[in-house]
Every structure is written in C-alpha cells, then in structure tokens.
C-alpha positions in Angstrom: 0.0 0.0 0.0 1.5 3.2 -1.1 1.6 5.9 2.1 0.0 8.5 0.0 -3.0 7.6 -2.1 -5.0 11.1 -2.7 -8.1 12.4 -1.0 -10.1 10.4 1.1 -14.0 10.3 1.3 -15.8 13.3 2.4 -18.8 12.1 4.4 -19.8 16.1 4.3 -20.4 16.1 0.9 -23.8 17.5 0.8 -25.3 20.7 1.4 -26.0 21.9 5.0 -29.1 20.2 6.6 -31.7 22.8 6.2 -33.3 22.8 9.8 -30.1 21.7 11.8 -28.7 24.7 10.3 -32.0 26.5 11.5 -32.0 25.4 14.6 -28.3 26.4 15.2 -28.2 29.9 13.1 -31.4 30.5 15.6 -29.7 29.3 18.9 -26.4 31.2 18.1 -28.7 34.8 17.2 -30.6 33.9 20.7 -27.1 33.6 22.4 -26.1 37.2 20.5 -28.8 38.9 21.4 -28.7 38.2 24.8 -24.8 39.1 25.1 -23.0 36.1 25.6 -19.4 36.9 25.5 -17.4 35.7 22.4 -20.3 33.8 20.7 -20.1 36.0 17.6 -16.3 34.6 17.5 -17.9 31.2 17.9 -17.0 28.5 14.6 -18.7 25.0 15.2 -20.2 22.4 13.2 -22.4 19.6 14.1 -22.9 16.5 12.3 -25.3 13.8 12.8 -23.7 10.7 12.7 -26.2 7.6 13.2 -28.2 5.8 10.6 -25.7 7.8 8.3 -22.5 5.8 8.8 -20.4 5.0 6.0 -22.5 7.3 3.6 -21.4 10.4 2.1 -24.3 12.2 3.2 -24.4 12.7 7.0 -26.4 16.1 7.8 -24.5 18.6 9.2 -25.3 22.2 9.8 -22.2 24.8 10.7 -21.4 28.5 11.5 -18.2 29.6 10.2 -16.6 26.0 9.5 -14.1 27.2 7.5 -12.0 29.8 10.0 -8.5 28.5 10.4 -8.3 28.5 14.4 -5.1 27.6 16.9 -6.6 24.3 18.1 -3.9 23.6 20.2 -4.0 19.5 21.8 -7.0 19.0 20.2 -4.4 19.0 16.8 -2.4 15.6 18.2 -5.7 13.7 16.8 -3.3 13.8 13.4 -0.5 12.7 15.0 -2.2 9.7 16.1 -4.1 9.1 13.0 -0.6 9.5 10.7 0.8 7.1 12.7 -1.4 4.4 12.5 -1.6 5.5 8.5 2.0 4.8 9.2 1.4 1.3 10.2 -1.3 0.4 8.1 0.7 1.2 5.0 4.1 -0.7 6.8 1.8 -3.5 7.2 0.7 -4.6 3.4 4.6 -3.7 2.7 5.9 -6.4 4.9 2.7 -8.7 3.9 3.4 -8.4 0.1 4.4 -12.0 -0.9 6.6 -10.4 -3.7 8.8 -8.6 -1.3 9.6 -11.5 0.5 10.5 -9.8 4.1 10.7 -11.8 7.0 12.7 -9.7 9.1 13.1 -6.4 10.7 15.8 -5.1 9.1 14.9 -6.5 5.9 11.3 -4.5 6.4 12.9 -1.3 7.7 15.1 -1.5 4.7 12.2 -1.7 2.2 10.1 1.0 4.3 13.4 4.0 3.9 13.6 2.8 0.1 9.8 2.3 -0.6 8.5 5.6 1.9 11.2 7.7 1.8 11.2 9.2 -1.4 7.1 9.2 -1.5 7.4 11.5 1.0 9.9 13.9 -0.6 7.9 14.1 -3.2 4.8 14.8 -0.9 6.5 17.5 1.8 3.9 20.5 1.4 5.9 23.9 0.4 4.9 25.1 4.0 7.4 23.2 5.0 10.3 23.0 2.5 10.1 26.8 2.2 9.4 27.8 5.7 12.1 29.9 7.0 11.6 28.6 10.8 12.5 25.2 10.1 15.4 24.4 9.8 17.0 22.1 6.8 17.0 18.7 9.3 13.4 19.9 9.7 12.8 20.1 6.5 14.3 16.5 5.2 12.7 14.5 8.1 11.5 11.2 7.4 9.9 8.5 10.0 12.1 6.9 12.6 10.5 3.5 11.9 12.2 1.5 14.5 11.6 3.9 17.0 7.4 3.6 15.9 6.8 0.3 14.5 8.4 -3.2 14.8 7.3 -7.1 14.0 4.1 -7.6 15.2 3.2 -10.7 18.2 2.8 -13.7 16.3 -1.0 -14.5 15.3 -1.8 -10.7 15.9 -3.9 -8.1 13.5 -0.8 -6.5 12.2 2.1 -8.1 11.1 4.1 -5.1 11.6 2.9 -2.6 14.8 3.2 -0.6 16.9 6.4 -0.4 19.3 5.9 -0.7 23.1 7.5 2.9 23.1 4.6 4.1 20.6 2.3 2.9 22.6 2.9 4.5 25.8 3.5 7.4 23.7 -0.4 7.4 22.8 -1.4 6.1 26.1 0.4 9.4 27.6 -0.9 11.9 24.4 -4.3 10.4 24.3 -5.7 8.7 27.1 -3.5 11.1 30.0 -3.8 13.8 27.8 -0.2 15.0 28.2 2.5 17.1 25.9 5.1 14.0 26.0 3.3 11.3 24.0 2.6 13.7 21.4 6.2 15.0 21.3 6.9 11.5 21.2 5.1 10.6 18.4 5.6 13.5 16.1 9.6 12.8 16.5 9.4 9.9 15.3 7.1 10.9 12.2 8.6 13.9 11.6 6.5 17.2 10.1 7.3 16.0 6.6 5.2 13.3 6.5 2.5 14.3 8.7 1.4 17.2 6.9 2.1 15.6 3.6 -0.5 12.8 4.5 -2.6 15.1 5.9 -2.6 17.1 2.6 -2.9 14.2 0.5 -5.8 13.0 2.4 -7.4 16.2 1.8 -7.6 17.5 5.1 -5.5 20.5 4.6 -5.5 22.9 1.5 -2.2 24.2 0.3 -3.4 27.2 -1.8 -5.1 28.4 1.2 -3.1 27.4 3.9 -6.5 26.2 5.6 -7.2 22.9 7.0 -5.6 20.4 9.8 -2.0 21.3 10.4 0.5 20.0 12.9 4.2 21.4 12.9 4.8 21.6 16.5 6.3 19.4 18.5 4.4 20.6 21.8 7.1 20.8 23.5 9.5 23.6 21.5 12.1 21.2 21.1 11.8 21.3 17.5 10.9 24.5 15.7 7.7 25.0 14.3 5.9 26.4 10.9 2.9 28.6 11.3 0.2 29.1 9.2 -2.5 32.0 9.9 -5.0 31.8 11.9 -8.3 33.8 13.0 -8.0 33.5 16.9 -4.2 33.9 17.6 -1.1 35.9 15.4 -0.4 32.4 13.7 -0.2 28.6 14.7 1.5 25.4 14.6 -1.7 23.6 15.4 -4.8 24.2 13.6 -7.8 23.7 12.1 -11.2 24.5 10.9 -14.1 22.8 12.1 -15.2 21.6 8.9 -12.0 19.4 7.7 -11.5 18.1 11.7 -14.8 17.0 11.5 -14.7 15.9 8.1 -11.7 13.3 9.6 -13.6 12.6 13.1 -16.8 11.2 11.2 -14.8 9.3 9.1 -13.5 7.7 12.0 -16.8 7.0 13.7 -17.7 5.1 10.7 -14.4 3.5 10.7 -13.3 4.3 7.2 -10.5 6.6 8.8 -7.4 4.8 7.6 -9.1 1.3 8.3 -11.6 -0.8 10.3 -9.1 -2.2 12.8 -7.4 1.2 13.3 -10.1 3.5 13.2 -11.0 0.7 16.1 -8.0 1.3 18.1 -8.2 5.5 17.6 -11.9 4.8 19.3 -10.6 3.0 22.0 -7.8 5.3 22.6 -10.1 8.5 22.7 -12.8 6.4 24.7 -10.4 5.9 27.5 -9.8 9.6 27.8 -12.9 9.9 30.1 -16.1 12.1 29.5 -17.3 15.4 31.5 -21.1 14.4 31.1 -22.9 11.2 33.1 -25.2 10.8 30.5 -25.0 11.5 26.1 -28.4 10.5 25.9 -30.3 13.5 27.4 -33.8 13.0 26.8 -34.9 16.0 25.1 -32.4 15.9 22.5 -34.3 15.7 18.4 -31.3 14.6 16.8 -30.4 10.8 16.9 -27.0 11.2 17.2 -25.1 14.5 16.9 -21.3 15.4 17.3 -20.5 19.2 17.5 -17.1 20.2 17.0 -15.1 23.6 18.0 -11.7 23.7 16.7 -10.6 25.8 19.8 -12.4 25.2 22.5 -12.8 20.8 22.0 -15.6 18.6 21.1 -18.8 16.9 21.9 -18.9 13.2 21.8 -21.9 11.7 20.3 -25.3 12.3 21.9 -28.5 10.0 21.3 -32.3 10.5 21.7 -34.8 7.9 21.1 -33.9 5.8 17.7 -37.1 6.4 15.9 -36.6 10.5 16.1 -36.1 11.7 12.4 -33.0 14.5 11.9 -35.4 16.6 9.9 -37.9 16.8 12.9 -40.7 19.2 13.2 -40.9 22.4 15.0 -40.8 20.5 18.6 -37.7 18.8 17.9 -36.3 21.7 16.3 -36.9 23.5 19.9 -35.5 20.7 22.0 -32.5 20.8 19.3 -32.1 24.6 20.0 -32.4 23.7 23.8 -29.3 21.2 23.4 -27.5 23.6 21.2 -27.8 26.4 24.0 -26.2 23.9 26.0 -23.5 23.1 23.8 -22.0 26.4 22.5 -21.3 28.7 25.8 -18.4 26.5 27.1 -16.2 29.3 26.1 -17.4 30.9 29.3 -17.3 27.8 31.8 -13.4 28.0 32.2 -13.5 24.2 31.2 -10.6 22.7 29.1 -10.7 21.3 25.7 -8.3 18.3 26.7 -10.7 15.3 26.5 -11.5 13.2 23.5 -14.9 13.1 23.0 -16.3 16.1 25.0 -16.5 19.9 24.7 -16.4 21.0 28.4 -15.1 19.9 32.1 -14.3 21.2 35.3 -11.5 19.4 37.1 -8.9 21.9 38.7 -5.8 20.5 36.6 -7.4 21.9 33.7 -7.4 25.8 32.1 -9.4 27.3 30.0 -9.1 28.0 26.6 -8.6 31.5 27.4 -5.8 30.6 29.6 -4.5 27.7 27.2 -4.1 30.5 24.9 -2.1 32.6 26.3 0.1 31.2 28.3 0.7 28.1 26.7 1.0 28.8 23.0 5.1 28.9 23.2 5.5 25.8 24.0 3.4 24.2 22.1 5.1 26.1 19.0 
C-alpha cells in the first residue's frame, strides 16, 4: 500500500441540513442577542452521525466552519491518526508475498527505500520553504524502528506498533499530556504528517487552511505557522469543517481502516467524558457530534432511535435547547483536553482563554 494515495471520502459532501442549520443559526442569534461573551467569535459544526454511517451524506449544519483557528491539543488527533496510516501502510509492505520480508531489518530497509522518497515528493511547500524550520526539519523522514516493529505472532498487524509508541499514545491520548505527542511526532517527523494530511485532503495548500501540525508541543523542534483567525499564527490548527470531516470518518471507521479507526476509538474512549449521561432526553437529533476547533468537542449524543434529523418544529426546539447547552463552554473555564467532550471542570485543567495565552510557546 503506497503511504499516499489522494483524498479520502468526504462524508460532508452534501449541502448543509436545512433545519439543523435553522435550529443552530437561531440558537447562536438567541445567544447574541442576549450578550453572551465571544459567541459572535464562535466556529462550530455539528454533524449527525447515526443511521448515516459510511454514507457520504451525513447532515450537518455549521457557522463559520471554514475559520482557520489555533486548536492547540485537540491537533495531536493527526499525530495519532498518521501514525497508524504509518502502520497500516508498513503492514501490506511487509505482507506483500513479492517482497519477501521476513525480518526487521529486511522490512525497515524496504520502508526507507519504498516511503522515503514518496514522502519527498509529498513534503507541502509550507514546510520546505518555511524559514523557521530548519533544513534537518525540512528532510525529516519517519524513525520507523523507534514507531513500528514485527508484530506478536497471530496478531492483527504483522508489523505494529512499538511498546515505546504505545505508551507514547497512552500518555498523548488517554492522559492527555505534551510527551506522547512530542513523542510521536519525533518519530514521524513534520514532513510526513502534513504531507498525508494534505494528501488525504484535510489540509488545503493554496489556502493554507485545514488540519495542520508542525509543532512538536514541546518547542524542542521549531515550528511552521500558518494564519489563523484567533491567535497571530499557529502550529496547530484547524477549521471545524476538515477536523470534523476526519472525526466522522473515524466514527464510521473508514478513517485509515476498520481495525485502526478501532483502536483510535478506543484510545479516545479511555480519555474519560465530563457528562454522566450523552443520551439526554430531550435531544431531536439521533446522534449529533459538535465540533469547535478551539475550545474541544462533543462526543456523540442519542435521543430515542425512531426520532427523524429533519424533525418538526418541537424537535427543532429541543435541538435549540441542546445547542444552547453546547455552544457557551467558552465561558465555563472548562478545558478542551478530553476526546470526545467539549467541556469539564476538574482543577488541573485551564481554560481555553488561559490555554491560549500562556501556553501557546511551548506548544510552538
């Protein structure tokens, strides 16, 4: 399997959802009016997600989706989803009967000679021209024996992930720390990460908009910065609409691959939630996930399975109810850390506000 194979699916094909985009162009002028701080700064896009899956046409209803924003951890979603690309593609390498490898060096040898060059080629001009970086920056390519190795025998993968590599996404994902992610991004390297990302079609050159990650989190390694609308410029960004683009193809597990966009799930699951409940009962939508490229995002939310996303004007109110719900967390002073939720509270947690400002440097 070649690492770079052009743009993926976009499950957000269609046109807007007429009354979801009602219901949250009315909820966001109700917030307005009534002066809720920083709502008019507000992007976010919901999709709904069940009795959708797999389709290209999952509703979806957004308010300035396509506003390049400093996302800041929510970004190491693409290092963990390049590196199990990473894998995937290692995998039918090593698996290829006409290759013949049986060994680790023998499979290293034919990922530098096979990869390598591929990802010359596929190095965005962000990168090679960016005058931060310097030229090791610049000609990075995987550390493969630092991320992969030979598989257990009888496993999924007959190439995987490296006990190092794993820790490093149990610490970036699950602990939600800076040194898993540092981790992991070292031993992609920016090269490859935003090329994939491009190539996927999750990031737009010309524009410079899209999912971007060249930071290391940790300042170690210097970054490339692309504009953004909520800070001077950023290493990690996105807009809501390609970071949900990539999350719903991973909830219908068509993000890289069943198995893997299986582990991702499980990796993000064991993160922890901030609400008891995602089925509150007055909810019209059968399954929602809102996404805000600054400030986190919602995990999926359920009402009863014979509800219909197009609804009527009582389940448009209940939607509006839910929204109202979903888009102040700005103002809560809860962190955007968790997979899989917008909003929480514990004390080892800022604020976006705060994560803005004071964290930014290091995070490059």
């Amino acid at each position: 399997m070649p690492l770079f194979t052009g743009p993926v699916d976009d499950p957000l094909a269609f046109n807007n959802n007429a009354p979801m985009q009602d219901a949250l162009d009315a909820t966001w002028q109700q917030l307005s009016n009534a002066g809720t701080p920083t709502v008019d700064d507000l992007a976010v896009i919901v999709v709904a997600l069940t009795g959708f899956e797999g389709g290209l046409n999952h509703p979806w209803a957004a308010i300035r989706d396509q506003d390049e924003c400093y996302s800041a951890s929510l970004i190491k979603i693409a290092a963990m989803y390049t590196a199990f690309d990473l894998r995937a593609s290692a995998d039918q390498l090593a698996t290829d009967p006409d290759q013949g490898l049986t060994t680790w060096p023998d499979i290293e040898a034919a990922l530098q000679a096979t990869f390598d060059p591929d990802i010359a080629k596929h190095t965005p001009s962000l990168i090679n021209a960016s005058t931060d970086l310097r030229d090791e920056d610049k000609d990075r390519r995987p550390d493969y024996s630092a991320v992969l190795q030979l598989g257990a025998p009888g496993g999924d993968f007959t190439v995987d992930f490296t006990p190092g590599q794993v820790s490093a996404f149990e610490n970036m994902m699950v602990q939600q720390h800076d040194q898993g992610a540092t981790t992991t991004i070292h031993g992609l390297g920016y090269p490859y990460i935003d090329g994939k990302i491009a190539d996927d079609g999750f990031f737009d050159s010309t524009s410079s908009e899209g999912l971007w990650l060249a930071g290391d989190y940790a300042g170690i390694w210097p970054a490339a910065r692309i504009s953004c609308v909520n800070d001077v410029d950023t290493a990690q960004g996105t807009t809501a609409r390609q970071l949900a683009r990539l999350l719903t193809l991973l909830a219908d597990d068509k993000l890289v691959g069943k198995l893997s966009s299986q582990g991702m799930k499980e990796l993000m699951a064991r993160a922890g939630k901030f609400f008891e409940s995602t089925t509150p009962p007055d909810l019209a939508l059968r399954r929602t996930v809102c996404r805000h490229p600054r400030q986190g995002r919602h995990g999926p939310v359920e009402d009863q399975p014979d509800r219909d996303v197009r609804g009527d004007s009582r389940q448009r109110h209940r939607t509006e109810q839910e929204l109202r719900r979903c888009l102040p967390e700005r103002d809560s002073g809860r962190s955007d850390k968790a997979p899989g939720t917008c909003a929480g509270g514990d004390a080892d947690r800022s604020c976006p506000e705060r994560l803005l400002t004071s964290t930014r440097d290091r995070y490059g």
